[in-house]
C-alpha positions as semicolon CSV with decimal commas, in nm:
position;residue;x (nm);y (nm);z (nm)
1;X;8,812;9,594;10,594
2;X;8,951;9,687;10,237
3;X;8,752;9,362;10,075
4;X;8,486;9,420;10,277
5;X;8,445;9,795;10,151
6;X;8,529;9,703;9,784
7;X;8,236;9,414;9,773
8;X;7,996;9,718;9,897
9;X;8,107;9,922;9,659
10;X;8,081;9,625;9,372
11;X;7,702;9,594;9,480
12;X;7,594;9,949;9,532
13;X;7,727;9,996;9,171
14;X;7,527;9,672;9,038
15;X;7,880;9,512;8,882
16;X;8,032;9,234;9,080
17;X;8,337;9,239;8,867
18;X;8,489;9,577;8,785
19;X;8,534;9,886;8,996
20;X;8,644;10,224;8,826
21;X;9,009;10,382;8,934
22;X;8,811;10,657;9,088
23;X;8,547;10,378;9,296
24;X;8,850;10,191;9,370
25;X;9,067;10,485;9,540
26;X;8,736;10,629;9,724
27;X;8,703;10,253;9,869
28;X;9,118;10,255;9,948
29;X;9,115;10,589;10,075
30;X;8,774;10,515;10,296
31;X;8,916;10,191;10,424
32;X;9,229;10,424;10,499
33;X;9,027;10,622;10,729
34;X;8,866;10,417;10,903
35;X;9,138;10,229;11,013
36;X;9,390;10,522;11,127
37;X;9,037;10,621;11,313
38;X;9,025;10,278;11,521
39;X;9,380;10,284;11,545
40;X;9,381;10,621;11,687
41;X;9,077;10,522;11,968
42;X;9,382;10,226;12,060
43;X;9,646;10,485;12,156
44;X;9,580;10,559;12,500
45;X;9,510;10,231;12,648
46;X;9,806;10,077;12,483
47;X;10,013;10,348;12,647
48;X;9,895;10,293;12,979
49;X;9,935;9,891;12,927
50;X;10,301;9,927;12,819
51;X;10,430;10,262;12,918
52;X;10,338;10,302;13,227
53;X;10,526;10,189;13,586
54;X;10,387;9,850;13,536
55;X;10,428;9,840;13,162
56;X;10,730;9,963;13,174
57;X;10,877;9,773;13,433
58;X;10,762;9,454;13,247
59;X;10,874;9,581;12,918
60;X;11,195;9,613;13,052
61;X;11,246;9,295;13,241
62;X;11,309;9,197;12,848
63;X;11,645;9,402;12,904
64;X;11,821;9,122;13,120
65;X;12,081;8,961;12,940
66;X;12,273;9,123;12,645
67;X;12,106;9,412;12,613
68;X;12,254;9,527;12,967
69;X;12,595;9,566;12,719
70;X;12,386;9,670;12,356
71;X;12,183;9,964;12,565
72;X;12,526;10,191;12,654
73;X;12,661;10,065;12,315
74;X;12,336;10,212;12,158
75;X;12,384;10,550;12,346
76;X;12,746;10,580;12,182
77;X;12,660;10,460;11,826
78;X;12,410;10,764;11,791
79;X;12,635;11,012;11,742
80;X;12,736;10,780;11,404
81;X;12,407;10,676;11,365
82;X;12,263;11,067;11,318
83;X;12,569;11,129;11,153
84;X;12,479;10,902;10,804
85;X;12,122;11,002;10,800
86;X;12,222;11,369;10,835
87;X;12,508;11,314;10,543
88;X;12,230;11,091;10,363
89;X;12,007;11,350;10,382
90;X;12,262;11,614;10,192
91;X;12,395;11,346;9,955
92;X;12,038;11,319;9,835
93;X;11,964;11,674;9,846
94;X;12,275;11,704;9,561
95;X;12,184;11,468;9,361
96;X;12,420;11,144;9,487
97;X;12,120;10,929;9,508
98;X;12,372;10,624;9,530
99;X;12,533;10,751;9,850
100;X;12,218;10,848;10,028
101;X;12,054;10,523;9,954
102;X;12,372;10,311;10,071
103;X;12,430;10,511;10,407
104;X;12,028;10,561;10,442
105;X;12,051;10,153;10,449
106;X;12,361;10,127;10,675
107;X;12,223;9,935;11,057
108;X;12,414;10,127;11,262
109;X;12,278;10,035;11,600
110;X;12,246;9,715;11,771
111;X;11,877;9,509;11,782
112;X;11,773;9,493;12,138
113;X;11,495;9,268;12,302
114;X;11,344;9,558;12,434
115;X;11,323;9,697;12,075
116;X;11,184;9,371;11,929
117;X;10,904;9,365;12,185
118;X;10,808;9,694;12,136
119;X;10,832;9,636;11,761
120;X;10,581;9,325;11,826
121;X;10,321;9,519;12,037
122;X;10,311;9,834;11,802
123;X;10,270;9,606;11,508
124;X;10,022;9,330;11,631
125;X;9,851;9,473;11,953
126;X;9,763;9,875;11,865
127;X;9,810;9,833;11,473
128;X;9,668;9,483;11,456
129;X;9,892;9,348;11,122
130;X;10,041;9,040;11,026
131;X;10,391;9,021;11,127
132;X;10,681;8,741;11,188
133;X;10,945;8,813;11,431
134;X;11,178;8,503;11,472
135;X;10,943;8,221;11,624
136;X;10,633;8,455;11,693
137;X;10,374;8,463;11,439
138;X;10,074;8,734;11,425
139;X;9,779;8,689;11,184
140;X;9,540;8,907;11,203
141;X;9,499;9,187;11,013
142;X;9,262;9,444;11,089
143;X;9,360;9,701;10,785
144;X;9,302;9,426;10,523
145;X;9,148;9,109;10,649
146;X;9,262;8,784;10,678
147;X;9,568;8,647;10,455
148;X;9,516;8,266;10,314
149;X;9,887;8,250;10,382
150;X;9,909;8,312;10,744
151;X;9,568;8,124;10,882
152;X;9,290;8,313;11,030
153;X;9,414;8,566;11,328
């Protein structure tokens, strides 16, 4: 989408090989757009896929196992969890940029498999982006084309 835009742009200008700042944040902010706009027109259908009975009930067959024990553990670690973003939120507000970065960074909660699949489908179903999670491997990449590194998606 981005190159796709920025070769347009190259041609309607008549130079193949140098954009302005101004042509080149019109092209980023255009690409921008439009893909937040097909992103958008994704919403509702990948709600109703995943979040509905059905969805839901086959997101959460992914909860068997360990996450039976992380889920309850989750539910008591939020009280700590809020807890260092709140406090991260006044140390950076006075000035301890140190602090708020270190408990901004703290993982407080456990990873669940429910939480990596839902990470997955956000990222490479409705958003459409490359992504690596353990063994699975998404290429395509519908905000900026392609990557030579990953393969065609």
């Amino acid at each position: 989408m981005i190159m796709q835009a920025v070769e347009s742009q190259a041609v309607e200008s008549g130079e193949r090989s140098r954009l302005s700042a101004g042509q080149v944040q019109r092209v980023v902010s255009e690409a921008a757009r439009l893909y937040f706009e097909s992103r958008r027109s994704r919403v509702n259908a990948f709600v109703e896929r995943h979040f509905s009975l059905a969805g839901s009930l086959a997101l959460h067959r992914k909860a068997l196992g360990w996450d039976v024990i992380r889920a309850p553990v989750n539910v008591a670690l939020a009280v700590p969890y809020i807890g260092a973003k709140l406090t991260a939120a006044i140390a950076r507000g006075v000035g301890a940029k140190r602090l708020s970065r270190f408990l901004a960074s703290r993982r407080i909660l456990l990873e669940t498999a429910v939480g990596r699949e839902i990470e997955w489908l956000i990222l490479t179903e409705l958003l459409e982006l490359p992504f690596r999670q353990g063994y699975r491997m998404a290429r395509k990449d519908a905000f900026g084309g392609d990557h030579p590194g990953l393969g065609r998606g």
